[in-house]
Backbone as a chain_set.jsonl record, in Angstrom:
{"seq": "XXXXXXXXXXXXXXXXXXXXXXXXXXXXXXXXXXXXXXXXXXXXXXXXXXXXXXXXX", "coords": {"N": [[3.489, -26.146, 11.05], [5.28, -24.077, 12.913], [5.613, -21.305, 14.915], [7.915, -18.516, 15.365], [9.28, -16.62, 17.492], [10.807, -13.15, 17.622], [12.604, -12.404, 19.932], [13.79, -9.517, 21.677], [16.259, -8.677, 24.184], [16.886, -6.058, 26.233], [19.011, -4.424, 28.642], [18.774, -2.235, 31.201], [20.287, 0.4, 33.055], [19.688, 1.079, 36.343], [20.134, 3.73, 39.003], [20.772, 2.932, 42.522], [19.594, 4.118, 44.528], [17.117, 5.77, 42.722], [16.277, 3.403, 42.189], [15.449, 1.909, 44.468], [13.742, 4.13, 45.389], [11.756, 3.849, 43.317], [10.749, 1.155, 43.938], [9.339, 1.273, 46.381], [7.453, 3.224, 45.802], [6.151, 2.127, 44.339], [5.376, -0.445, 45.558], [4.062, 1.563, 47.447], [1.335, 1.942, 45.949], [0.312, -0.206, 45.234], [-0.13, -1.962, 48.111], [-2.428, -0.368, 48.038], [-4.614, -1.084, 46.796], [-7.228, -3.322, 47.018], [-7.696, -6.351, 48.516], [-8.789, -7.985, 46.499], [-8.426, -6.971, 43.808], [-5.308, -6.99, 44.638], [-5.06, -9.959, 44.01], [-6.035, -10.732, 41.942], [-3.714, -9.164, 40.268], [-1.496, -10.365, 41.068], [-2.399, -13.054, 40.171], [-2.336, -12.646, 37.172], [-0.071, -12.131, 35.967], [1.688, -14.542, 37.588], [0.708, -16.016, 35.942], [1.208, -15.339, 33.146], [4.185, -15.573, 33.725], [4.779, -18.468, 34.414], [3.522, -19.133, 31.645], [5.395, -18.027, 29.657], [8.081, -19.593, 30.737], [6.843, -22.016, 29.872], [7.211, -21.291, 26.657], [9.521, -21.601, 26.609], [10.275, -23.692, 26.91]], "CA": [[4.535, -25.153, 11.145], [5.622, -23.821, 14.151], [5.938, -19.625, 14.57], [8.757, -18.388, 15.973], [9.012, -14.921, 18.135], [11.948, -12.834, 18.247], [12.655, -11.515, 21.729], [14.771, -8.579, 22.173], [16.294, -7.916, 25.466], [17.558, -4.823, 27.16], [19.329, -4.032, 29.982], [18.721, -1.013, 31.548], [21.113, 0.079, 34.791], [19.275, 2.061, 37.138], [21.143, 3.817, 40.305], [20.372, 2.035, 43.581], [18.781, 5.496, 44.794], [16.443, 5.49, 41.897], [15.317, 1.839, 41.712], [14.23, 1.713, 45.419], [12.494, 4.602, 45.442], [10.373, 3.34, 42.465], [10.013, 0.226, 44.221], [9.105, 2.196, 47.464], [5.958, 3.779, 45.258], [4.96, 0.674, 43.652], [4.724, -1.253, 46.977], [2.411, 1.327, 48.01], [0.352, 1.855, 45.266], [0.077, -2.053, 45.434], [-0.733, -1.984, 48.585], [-3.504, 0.669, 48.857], [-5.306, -2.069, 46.623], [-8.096, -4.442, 47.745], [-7.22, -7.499, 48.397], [-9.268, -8.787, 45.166], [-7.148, -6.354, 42.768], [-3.895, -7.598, 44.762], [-4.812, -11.14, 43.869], [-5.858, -10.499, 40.348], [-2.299, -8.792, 39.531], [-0.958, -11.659, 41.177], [-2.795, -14.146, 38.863], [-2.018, -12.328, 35.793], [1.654, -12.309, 36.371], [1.8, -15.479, 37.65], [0.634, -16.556, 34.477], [2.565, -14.707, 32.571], [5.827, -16.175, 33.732], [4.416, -19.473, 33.821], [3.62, -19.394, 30.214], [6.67, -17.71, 29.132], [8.414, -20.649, 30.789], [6.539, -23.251, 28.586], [7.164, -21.582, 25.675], [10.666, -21.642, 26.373], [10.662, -24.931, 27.055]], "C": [[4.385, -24.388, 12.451], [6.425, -22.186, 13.913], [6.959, -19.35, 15.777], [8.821, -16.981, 16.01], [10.265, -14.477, 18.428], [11.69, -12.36, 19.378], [13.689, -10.927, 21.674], [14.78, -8.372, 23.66], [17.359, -6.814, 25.576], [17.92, -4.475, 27.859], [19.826, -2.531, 29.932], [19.526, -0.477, 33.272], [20.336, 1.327, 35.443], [19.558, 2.484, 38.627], [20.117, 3.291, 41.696], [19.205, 3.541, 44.236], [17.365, 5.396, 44.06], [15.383, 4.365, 41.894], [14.509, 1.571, 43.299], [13.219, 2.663, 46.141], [11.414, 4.086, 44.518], [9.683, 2.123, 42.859], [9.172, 0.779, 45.658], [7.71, 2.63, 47.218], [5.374, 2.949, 44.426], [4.144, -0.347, 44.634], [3.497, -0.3, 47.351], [1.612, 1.541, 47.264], [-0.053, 0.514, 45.216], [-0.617, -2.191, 46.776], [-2.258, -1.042, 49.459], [-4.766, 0.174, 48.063], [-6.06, -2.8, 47.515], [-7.427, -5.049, 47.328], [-7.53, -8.203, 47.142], [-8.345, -8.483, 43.99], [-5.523, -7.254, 43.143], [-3.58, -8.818, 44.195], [-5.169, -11.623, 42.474], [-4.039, -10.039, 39.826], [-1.279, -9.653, 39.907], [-0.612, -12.547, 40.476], [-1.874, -13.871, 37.83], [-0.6, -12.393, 35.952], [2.304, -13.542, 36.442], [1.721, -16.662, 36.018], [1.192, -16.567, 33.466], [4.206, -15.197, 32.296], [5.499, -17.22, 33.969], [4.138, -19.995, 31.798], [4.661, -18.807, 28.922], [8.144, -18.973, 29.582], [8.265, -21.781, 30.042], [6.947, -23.262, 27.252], [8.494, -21.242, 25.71], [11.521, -23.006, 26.806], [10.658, -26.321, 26.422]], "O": [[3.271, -24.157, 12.921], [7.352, -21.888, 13.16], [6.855, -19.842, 16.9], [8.57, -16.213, 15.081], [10.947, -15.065, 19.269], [10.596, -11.936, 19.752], [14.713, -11.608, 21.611], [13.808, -8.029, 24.334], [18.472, -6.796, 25.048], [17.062, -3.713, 28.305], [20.628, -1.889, 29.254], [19.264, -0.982, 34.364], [20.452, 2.463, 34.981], [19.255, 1.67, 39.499], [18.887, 3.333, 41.705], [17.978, 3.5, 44.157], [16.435, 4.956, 44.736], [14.169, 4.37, 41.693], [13.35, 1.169, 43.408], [12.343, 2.422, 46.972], [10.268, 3.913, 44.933], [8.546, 1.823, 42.497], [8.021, 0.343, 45.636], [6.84, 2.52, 48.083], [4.27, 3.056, 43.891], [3.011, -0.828, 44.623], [2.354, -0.712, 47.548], [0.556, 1.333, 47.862], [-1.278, 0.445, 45.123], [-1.787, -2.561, 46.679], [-2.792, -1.012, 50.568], [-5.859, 0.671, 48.333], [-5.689, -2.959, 48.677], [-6.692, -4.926, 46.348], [-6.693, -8.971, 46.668], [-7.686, -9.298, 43.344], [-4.824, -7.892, 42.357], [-2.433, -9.106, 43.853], [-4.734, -12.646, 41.945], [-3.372, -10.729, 39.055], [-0.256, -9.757, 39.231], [0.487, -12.959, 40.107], [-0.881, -14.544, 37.554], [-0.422, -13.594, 36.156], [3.247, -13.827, 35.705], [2.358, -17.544, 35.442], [1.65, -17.54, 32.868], [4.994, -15.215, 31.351], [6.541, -17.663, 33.485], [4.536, -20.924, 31.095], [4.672, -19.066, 27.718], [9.069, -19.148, 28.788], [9.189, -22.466, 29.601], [7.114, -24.273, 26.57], [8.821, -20.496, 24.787], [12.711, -23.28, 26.962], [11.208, -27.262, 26.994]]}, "num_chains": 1, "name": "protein.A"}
């Protein structure tokens, strides 16, 4: 038997103002990372949507 996961999605609209300041303070908190951290949150991510791919496949 094979388990099956609901997934709710949400869309959320956020004003252009808004969304690139938050990306604005994510870039640099991202980049005030070592390189080792940068390439860990990389990984994990990477992975992430790699294996959310499989199991939608």
């Amino acid at each position: 038997m094979s388990e099956q996961k609901a997934v709710e999605n949400t869309v959320v609209q956020i004003p252009t103002t808004l969304r690139n300041k938050r990306v604005n303070q994510n870039d640099k908190l991202f980049n005030e990372l070592t390189a080792d951290e940068q390439i860990a949150i990389i990984l994990k991510r990477h992975r992430e949507i790699v294996s959310s791919l499989v199991a939608n496949a």
